[in-house]
C-alpha positions as CSV (number, residue, x, y, z in Angstrom):
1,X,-46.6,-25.1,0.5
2,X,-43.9,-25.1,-2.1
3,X,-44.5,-25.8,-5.7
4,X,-42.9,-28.3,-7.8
5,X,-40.4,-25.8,-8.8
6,X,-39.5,-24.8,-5.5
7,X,-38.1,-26.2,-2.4
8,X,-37.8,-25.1,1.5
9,X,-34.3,-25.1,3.5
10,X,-34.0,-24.0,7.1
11,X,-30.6,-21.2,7.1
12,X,-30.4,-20.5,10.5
13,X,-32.0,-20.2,14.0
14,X,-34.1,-16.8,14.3
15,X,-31.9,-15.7,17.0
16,X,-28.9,-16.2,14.9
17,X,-28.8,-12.4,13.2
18,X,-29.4,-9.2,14.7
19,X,-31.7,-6.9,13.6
20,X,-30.1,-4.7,10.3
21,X,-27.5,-7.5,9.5
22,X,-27.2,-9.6,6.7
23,X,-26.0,-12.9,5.8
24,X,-25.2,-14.6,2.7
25,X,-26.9,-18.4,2.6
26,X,-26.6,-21.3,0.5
27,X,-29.8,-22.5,-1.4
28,X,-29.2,-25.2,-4.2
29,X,-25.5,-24.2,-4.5
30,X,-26.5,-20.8,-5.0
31,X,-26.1,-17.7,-2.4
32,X,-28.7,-15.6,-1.1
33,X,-28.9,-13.0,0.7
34,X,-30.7,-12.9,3.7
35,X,-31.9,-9.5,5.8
36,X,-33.6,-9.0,9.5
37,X,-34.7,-5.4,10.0
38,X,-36.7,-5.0,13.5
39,X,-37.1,-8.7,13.9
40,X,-38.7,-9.0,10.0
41,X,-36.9,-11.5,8.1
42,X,-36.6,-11.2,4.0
43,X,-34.7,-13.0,1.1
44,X,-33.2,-11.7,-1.9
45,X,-30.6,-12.3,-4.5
46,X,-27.0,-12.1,-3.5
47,X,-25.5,-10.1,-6.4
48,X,-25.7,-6.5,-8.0
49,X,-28.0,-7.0,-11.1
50,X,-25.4,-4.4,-12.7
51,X,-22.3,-6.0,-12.5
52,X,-22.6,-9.0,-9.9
53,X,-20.8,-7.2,-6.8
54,X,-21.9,-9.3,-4.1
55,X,-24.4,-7.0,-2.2
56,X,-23.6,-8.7,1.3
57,X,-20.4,-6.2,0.9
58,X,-22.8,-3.1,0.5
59,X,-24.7,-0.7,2.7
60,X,-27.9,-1.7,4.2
61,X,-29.8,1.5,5.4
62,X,-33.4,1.0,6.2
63,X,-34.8,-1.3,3.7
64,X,-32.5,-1.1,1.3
65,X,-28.9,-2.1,0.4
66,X,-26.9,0.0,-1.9
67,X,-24.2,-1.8,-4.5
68,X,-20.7,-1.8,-3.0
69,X,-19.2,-1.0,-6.6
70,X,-21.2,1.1,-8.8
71,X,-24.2,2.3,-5.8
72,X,-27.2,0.3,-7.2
73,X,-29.9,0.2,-4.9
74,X,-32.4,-2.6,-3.8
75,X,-35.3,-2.5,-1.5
76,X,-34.7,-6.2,0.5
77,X,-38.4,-6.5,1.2
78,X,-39.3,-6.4,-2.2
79,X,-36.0,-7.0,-4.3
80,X,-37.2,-3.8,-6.2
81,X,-34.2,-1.4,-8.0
82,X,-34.7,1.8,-6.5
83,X,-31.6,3.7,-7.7
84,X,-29.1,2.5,-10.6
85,X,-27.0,1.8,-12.4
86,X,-28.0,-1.5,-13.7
87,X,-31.5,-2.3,-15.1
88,X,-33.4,-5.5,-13.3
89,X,-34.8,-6.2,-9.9
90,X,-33.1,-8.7,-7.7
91,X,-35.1,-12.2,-7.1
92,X,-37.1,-12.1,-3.8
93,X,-37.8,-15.1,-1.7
94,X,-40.0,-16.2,0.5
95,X,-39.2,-16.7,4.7
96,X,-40.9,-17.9,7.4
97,X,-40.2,-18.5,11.1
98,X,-41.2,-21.6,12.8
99,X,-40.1,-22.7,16.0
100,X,-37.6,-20.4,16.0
101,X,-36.0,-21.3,12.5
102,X,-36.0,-19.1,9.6
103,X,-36.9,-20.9,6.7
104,X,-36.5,-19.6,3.2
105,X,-38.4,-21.1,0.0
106,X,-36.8,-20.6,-3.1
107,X,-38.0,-20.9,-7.2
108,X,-34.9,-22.9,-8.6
109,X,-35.3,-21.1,-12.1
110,X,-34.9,-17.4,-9.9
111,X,-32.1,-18.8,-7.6
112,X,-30.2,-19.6,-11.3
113,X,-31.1,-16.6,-12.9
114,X,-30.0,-14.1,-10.1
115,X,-32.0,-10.7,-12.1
116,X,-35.5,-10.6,-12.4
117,X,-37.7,-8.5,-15.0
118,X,-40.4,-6.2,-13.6
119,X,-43.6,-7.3,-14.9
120,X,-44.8,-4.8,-18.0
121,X,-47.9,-4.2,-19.3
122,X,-48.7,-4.7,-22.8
123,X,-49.5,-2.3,-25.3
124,X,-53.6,-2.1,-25.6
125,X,-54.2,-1.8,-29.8
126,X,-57.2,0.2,-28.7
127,X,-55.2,3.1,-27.0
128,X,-53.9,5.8,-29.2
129,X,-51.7,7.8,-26.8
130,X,-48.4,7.6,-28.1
131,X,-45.3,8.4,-26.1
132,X,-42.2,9.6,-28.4
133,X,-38.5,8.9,-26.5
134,X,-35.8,11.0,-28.8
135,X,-32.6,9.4,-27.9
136,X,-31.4,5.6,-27.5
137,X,-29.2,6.3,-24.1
138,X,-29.6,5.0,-20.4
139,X,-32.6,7.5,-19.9
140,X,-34.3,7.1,-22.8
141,X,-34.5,3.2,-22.1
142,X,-35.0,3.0,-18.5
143,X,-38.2,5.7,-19.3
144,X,-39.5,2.9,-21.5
145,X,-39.2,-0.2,-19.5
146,X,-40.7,2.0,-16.5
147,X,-43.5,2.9,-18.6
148,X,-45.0,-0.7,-19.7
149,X,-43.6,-1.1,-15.8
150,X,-46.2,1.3,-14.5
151,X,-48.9,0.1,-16.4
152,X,-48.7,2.3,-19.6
153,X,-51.0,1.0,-22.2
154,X,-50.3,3.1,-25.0
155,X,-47.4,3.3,-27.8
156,X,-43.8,3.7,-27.1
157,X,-41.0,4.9,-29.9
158,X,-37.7,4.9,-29.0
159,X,-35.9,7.3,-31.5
160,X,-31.9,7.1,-31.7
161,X,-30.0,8.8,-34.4
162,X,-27.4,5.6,-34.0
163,X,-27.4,2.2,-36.1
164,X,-27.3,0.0,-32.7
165,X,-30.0,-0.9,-30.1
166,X,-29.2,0.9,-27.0
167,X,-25.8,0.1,-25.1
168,X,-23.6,0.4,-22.0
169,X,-21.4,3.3,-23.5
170,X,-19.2,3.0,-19.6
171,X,-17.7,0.0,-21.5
172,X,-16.2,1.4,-23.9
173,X,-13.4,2.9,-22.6
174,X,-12.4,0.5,-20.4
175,X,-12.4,-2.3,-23.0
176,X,-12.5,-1.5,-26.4
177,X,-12.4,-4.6,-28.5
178,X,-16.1,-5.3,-27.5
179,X,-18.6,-6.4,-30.2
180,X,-21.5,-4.2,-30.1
181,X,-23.6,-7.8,-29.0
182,X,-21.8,-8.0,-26.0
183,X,-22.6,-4.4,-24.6
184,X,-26.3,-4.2,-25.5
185,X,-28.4,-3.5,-22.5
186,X,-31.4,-5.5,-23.8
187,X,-31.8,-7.8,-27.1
188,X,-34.0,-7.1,-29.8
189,X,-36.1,-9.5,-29.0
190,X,-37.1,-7.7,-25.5
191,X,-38.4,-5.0,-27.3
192,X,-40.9,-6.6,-29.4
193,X,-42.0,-8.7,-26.4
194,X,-43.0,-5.4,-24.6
195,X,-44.2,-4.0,-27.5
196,X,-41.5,-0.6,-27.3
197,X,-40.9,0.3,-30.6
198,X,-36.8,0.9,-31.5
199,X,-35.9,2.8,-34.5
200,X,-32.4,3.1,-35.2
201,X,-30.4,5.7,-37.8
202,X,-33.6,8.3,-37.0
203,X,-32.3,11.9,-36.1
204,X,-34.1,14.5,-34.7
205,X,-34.1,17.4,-36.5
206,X,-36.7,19.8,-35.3
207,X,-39.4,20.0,-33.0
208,X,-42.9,21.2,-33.2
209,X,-44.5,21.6,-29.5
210,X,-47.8,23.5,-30.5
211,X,-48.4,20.5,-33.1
212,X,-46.6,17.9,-30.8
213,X,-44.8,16.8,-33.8
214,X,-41.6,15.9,-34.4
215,X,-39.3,15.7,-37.7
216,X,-36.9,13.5,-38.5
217,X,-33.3,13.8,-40.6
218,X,-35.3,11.7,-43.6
219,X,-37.9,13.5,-43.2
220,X,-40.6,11.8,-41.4
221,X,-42.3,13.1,-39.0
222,X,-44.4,11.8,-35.8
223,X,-46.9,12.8,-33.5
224,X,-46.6,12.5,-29.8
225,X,-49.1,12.9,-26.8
226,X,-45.6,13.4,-24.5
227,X,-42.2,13.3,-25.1
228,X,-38.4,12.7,-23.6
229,X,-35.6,14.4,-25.2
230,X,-32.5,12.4,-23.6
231,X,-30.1,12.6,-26.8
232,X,-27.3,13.1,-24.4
233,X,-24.1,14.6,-25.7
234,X,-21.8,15.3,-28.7
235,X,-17.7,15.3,-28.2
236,X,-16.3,18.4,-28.7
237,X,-14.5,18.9,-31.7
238,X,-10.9,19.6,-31.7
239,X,-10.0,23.2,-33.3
240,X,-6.1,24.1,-34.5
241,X,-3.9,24.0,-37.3
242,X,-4.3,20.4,-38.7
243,X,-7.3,19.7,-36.8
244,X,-9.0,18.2,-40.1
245,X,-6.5,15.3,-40.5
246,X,-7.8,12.2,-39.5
247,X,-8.6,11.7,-35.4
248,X,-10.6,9.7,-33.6
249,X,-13.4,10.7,-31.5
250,X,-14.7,7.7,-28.8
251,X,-18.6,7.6,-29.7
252,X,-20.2,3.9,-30.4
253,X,-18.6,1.1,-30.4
254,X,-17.7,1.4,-33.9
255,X,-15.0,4.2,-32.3
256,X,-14.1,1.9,-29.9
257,X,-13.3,-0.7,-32.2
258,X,-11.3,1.7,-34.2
259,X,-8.9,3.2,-31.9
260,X,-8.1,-0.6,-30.9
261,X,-7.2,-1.5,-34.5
262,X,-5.5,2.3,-35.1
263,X,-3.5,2.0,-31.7
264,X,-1.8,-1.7,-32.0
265,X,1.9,-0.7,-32.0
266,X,1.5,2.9,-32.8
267,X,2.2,6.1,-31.5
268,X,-1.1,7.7,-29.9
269,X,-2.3,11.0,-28.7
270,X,-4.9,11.5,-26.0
271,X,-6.2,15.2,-25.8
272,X,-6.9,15.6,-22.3
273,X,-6.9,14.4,-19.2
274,X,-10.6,13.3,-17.9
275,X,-11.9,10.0,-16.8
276,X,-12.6,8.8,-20.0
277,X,-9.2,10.0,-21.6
278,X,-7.6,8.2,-18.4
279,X,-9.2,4.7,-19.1
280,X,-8.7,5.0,-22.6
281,X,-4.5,5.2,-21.7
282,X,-5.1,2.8,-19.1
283,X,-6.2,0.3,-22.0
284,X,-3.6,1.3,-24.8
285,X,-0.9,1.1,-22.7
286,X,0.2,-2.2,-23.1
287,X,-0.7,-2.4,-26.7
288,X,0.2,0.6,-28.0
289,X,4.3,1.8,-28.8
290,X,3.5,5.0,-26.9
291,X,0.6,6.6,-25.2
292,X,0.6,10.5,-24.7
293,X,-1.5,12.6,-22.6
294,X,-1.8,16.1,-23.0
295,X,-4.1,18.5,-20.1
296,X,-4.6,21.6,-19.5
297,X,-4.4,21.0,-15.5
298,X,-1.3,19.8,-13.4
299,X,-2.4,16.9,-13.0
300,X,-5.5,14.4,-14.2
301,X,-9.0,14.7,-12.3
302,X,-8.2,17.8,-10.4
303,X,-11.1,19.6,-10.2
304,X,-13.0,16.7,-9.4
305,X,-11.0,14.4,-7.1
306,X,-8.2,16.7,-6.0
307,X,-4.4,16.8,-6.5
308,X,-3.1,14.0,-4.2
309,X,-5.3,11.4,-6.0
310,X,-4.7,13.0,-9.1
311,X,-1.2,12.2,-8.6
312,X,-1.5,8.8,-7.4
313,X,-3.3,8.3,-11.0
314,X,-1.1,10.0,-12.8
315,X,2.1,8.0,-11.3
316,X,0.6,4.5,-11.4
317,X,-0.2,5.2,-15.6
318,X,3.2,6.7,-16.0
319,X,4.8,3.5,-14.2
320,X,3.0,1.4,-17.1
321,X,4.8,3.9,-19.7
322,X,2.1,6.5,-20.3
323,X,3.9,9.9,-20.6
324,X,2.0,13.2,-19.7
325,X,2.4,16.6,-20.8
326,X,0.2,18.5,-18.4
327,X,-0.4,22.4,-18.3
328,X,-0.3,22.1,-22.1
329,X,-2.2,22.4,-24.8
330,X,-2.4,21.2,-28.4
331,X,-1.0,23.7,-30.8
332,X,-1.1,22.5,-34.4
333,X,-0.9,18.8,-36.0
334,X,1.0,17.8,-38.8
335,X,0.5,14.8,-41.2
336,X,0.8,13.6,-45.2
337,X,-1.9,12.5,-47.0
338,X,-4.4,13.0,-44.5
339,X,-3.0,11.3,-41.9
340,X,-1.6,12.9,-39.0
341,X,1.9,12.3,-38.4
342,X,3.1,14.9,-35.5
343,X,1.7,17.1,-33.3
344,X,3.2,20.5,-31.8
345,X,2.4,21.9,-28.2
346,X,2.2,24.7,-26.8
347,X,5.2,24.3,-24.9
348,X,7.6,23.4,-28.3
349,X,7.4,20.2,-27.6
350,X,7.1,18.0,-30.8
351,X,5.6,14.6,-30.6
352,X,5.6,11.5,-33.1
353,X,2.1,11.1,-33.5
354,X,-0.1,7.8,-35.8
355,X,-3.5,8.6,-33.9
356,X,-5.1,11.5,-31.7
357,X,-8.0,10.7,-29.4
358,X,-9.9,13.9,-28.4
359,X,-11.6,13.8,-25.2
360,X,-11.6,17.5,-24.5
361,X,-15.1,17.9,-23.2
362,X,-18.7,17.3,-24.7
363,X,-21.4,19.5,-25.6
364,X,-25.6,19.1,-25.2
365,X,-27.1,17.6,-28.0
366,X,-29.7,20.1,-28.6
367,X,-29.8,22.2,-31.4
368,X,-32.3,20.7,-33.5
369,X,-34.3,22.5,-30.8
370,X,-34.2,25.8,-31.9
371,X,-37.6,27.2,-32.5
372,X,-39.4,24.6,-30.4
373,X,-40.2,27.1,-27.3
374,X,-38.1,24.9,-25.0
375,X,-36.5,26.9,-22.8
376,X,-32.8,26.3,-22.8
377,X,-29.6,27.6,-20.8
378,X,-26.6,29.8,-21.7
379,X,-24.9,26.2,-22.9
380,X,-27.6,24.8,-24.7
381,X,-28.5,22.2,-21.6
382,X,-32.7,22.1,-21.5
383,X,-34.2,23.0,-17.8
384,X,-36.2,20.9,-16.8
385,X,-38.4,21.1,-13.2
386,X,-37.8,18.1,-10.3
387,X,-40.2,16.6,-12.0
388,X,-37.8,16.2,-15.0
389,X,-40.5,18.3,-17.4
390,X,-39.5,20.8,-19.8
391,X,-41.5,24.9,-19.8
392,X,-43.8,23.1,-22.0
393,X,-46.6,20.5,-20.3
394,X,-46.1,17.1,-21.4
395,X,-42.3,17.3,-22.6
396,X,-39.4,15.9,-20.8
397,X,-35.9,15.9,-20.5
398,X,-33.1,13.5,-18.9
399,X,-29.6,12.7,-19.1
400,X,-26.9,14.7,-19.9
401,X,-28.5,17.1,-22.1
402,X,-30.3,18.5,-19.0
403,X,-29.9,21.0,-16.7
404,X,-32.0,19.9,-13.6
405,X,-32.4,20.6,-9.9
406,X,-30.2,18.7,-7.4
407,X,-31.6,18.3,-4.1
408,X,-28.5,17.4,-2.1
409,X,-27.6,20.8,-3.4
410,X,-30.8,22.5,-2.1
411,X,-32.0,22.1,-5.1
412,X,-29.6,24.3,-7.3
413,X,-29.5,23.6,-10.8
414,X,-26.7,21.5,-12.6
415,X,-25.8,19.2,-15.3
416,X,-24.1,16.0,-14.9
417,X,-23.2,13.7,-17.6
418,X,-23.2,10.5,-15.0
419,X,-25.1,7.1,-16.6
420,X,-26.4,6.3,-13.5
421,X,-28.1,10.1,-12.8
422,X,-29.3,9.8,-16.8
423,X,-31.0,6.3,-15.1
424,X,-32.5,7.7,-12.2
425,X,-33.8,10.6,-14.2
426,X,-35.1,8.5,-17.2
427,X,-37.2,6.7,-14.5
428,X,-38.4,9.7,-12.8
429,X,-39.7,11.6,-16.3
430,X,-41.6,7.7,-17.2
431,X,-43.3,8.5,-13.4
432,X,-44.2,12.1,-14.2
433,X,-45.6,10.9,-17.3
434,X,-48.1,8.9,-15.5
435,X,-48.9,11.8,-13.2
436,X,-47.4,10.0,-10.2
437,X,-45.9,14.1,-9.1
438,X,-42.6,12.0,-8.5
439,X,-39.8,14.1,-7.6
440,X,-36.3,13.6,-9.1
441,X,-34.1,12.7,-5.8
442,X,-30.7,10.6,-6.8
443,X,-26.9,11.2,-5.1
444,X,-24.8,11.4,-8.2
445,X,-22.5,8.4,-7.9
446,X,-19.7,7.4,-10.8
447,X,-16.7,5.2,-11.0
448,X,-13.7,4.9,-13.0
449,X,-11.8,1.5,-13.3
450,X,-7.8,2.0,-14.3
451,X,-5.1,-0.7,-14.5
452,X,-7.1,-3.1,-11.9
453,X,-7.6,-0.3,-9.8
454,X,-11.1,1.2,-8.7
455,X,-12.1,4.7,-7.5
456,X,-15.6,5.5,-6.5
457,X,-17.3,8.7,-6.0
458,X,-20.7,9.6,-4.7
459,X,-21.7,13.4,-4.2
460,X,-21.3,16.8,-5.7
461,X,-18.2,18.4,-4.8
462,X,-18.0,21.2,-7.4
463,X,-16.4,24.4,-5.2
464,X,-14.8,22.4,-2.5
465,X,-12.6,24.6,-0.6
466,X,-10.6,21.2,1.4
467,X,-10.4,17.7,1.8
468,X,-10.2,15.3,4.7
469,X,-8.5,12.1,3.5
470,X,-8.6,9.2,5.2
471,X,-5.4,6.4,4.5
472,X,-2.7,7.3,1.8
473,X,-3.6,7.7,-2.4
474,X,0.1,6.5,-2.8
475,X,-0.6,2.7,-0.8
476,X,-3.8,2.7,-3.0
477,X,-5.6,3.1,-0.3
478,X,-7.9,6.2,0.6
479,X,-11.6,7.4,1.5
480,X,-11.7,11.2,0.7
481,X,-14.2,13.2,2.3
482,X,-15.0,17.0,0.3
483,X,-16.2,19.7,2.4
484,X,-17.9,22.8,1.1
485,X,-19.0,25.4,4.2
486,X,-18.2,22.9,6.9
487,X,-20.3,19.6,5.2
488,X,-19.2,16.8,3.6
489,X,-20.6,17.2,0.0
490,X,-19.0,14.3,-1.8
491,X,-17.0,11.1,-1.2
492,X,-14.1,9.4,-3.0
493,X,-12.3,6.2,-2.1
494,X,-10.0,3.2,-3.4
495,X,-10.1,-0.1,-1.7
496,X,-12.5,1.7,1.4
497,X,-15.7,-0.6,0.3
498,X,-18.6,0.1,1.4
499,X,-17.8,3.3,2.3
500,X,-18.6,5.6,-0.7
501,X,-21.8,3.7,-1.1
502,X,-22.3,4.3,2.9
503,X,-22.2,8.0,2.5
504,X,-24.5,8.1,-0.6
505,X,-27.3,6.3,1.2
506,X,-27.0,9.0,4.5
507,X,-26.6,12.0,1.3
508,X,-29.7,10.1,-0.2
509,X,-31.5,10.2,3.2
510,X,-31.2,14.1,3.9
511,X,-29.0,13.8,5.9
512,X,-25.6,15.7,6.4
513,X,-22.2,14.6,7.5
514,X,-20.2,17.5,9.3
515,X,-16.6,18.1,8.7
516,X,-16.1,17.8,12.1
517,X,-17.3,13.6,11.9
518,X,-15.5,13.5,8.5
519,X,-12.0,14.9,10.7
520,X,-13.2,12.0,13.4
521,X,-10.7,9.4,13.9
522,X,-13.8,6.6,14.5
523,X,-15.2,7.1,11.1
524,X,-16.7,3.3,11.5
525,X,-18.3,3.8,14.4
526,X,-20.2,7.5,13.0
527,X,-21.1,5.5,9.6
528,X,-22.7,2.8,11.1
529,X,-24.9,5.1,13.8
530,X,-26.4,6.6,10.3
């Protein structure tokens, strides 16, 4: 019987959905979304707990649906996150079946609120295992909320060398007159109510493993029973003549504030020609006087996405005034009192210049390991096992300043600096924390938003020797398939929803998709049989 704060509605005759369809119906003004898999009905929220994309548009596999827009994914029995980005479960309501109706009961307060917080367990005073998380990113966050999740009783310290609770850094580049307030991925007040400690402007510096110890930039130090070392990255640092005059690197939000103030009606300089470099001239360039990109390939996300969508990119920023100077490179700046005023390339070419923007690349924060006994790689990344734990029992790492094994790549061992991968692998390091033996299993999946325009990608296409594409990039228009040794090992796509998030749930699954079905003309009909 339903409570005072709930109420019943019939949606529909049983024999009204098919099994593995869904249907978006109205409780109380609000949408939910209803699911029958093998004659089973189940109720959830309608909407992405990310971003809001309404989940009716996304891929249902099994008993889970997967976010249209940025591949969030949702078990519909439970309402569960079971893959990110985005942080909170979906509200789950209740269905029955009588006389051949489906009714669904629903708490007003959830239908309204459309996320819903996993339960966490408090911290028990009496327990003195403490759990140290160096690092105030995606992973470091999602570790601790999946710790007081799973029942963790102990003390939790988040660690982060920045001034700001932690953030949704994808925001920055895509709009970058945000306040800090706006972006945070939880208030302060969350944190004290699960009792996860937050120190901010606290920098690792070293790190004892035989002591469990580690020291802090003030020179504090703290014990640990386990740790997570998910500090992420550090921009790389521009190096020619007049690289000392002032430039901008995009960080924190304090960056991203800047270059919005810097840029207004001035001349800027974008040092290369990667996704973030691509949204940041996306944003500038109808508020900026000019907007330059300089890249070392012919033409933007070439390595990643391929020339033909490069292109299409490349075209539709240059028809909104961006000007690019591609197989280049920066040769010296030039400026006056500090400032930089022009910069030189390596063709000859001279440019005005009033602010350069490096985004050439980033770098694993993790020096301050030296001496610790954690094994790093040739570029400084940590390895880590599938469990996400370091050579050393009882230390983790996750996010992009790990080098980890990929299983849709049989396990070969990469680093990718995607948020949702450093959210998938924060969660997995909480579990093996807990001695659950969880095994790290995500399909990388990004996006970049330009001008209005989507593209989303789900895969690993590093070494791709051809591409299959499906529509045109010039209508705006295209799902790309990447084949490496005659599979389909990533995805790309504009306007093709739910595709991309299609293939990553039959990637996700073990599955492989030959070139030969990729080549198909009946591409609907193979993606639904998954």
């Amino acid at each position: 019987m339903a409570t005072e704060d709930e109420f019943t509605k019939e949606v529909c005759l049983e024999t009204d959905m098919q099994d593995g369809e869904m249907r978006e119906v109205e409780m109380n003004e609000q949408k939910v979304l209803l699911v029958k898999i093998n004659g089973s009905f189940s109720a959830v929220g309608s909407k992405c707990t990310h971003y809001g994309a309404p989940l009716i548009k996304g891929a249902l596999i099994g008993h889970r649906v997967r976010c249209p827009w940025h591949g969030a994914c949702f078990n519909v029995k439970t309402g569960d996150i079971e893959d990110y980005p985005g942080l909170d479960s979906l509200p789950c309501f209740k269905v029955k079946v009588e006389n051949g109706k489906v009714l669904v009961t629903a708490n007003k307060l959830a239908l309204e609120n459309s996320k819903r917080v996993k339960t966490m367990t408090p911290r028990d005073p009496h327990c003195s295992s403490t759990v140290l998380i160096l690092g105030g990113g995606p992973a470091g966050l999602v570790c601790a909320e999946t710790l007081r999740q799973e029942g963790y009783l102990g003390k939790i310290i988040l660690a982060t060398k920045e001034d700001n609770l932690p953030y949704d850094r994808t925001k920055l580049s895509k709009a970058m007159n945000m306040k800090t307030e706006s972006i945070l991925l939880r208030p302060g007040d969350f944190f004290a109510a699960h009792d996860i400690e937050v120190w901010t402007d606290k920098e690792a510096v070293a790190v004892n493993t035989s002591k469990k110890m580690v020291k802090f930039k003030d020179g504090s130090v703290q014990q640990y029973d386990q740790l997570l070392i998910a500090t992420g990255s550090r921009p790389n640092k521009l190096k020619c003549s007049g690289a000392d005059l002032e430039n901008v690197l995009l960080r924190t939000p304090d960056d991203a504030n800047k270059i919005h103030e810097l840029s207004s009606k001035k001349n800027v300089l974008i040092l290369g020609s990667s996704f973030i470099g691509m949204e940041v001239a996306a944003y500038l360039s109808d508020k900026a006087a000019s907007v330059c990109v300089v890249g070392s390939s012919k033409v933007p996300f070439q390595a990643v996405l391929g020339s033909d969508i490069g292109s299409t990119v490349m075209k539709m920023l240059e028809e909104h005034g961006v000007k690019f100077y591609m197989e280049n490179t920066i040769k010296e700046l030039k400026g006056q009192n500090g400032k930089v005023k022009e910069a030189i390339l390596k063709s000859g070419t001279v440019l005005p210049v009033d602010v350069v923007l490096t985004g050439i690349g980033v770098a694993p924060e993790s020096a301050f390991l030296s001496g610790s006994g954690i094994h790093l790689d040739s570029k400084g990344f940590i390895i880590v096992d599938k469990h996400m734990q370091t050579n050393i029992q009882g230390v983790f790492a996750a996010g992009d300043v790990a080098s980890f094994p990929l299983p849709l790549m049989n396990s070969k061992r990469v680093s990718i600096g995607h948020w949702q991968l450093a959210l998938a692998q924060g969660r997995s390091a909480a579990l093996n924390m807990l001695k659950r033996k969880e095994v790290f299993n995500s399909v990388p999946f990004f996006w970049t938003s330009l001008l209005g325009k989507s593209i989303r990608y789900a895969g690993y296409g590093e070494g791709f020797t051809e591409i299959i594409m499906k529509g045109n990039p010039k209508e705006m228009k295209f799902l790309a398939f990447y084949i490496r040794e005659e599979n389909v090992v990533a995805v790309s796509s504009m306007n093709f929803d739910p595709a991309v998030a299609r293939i990553a749930e039959i990637l996700a699954s073990g599955k492989q998709i030959s070139k030969a079905e990729a080549q198909s003309s009946e591409e609907d009909k193979w993606l639904k049989h998954f």
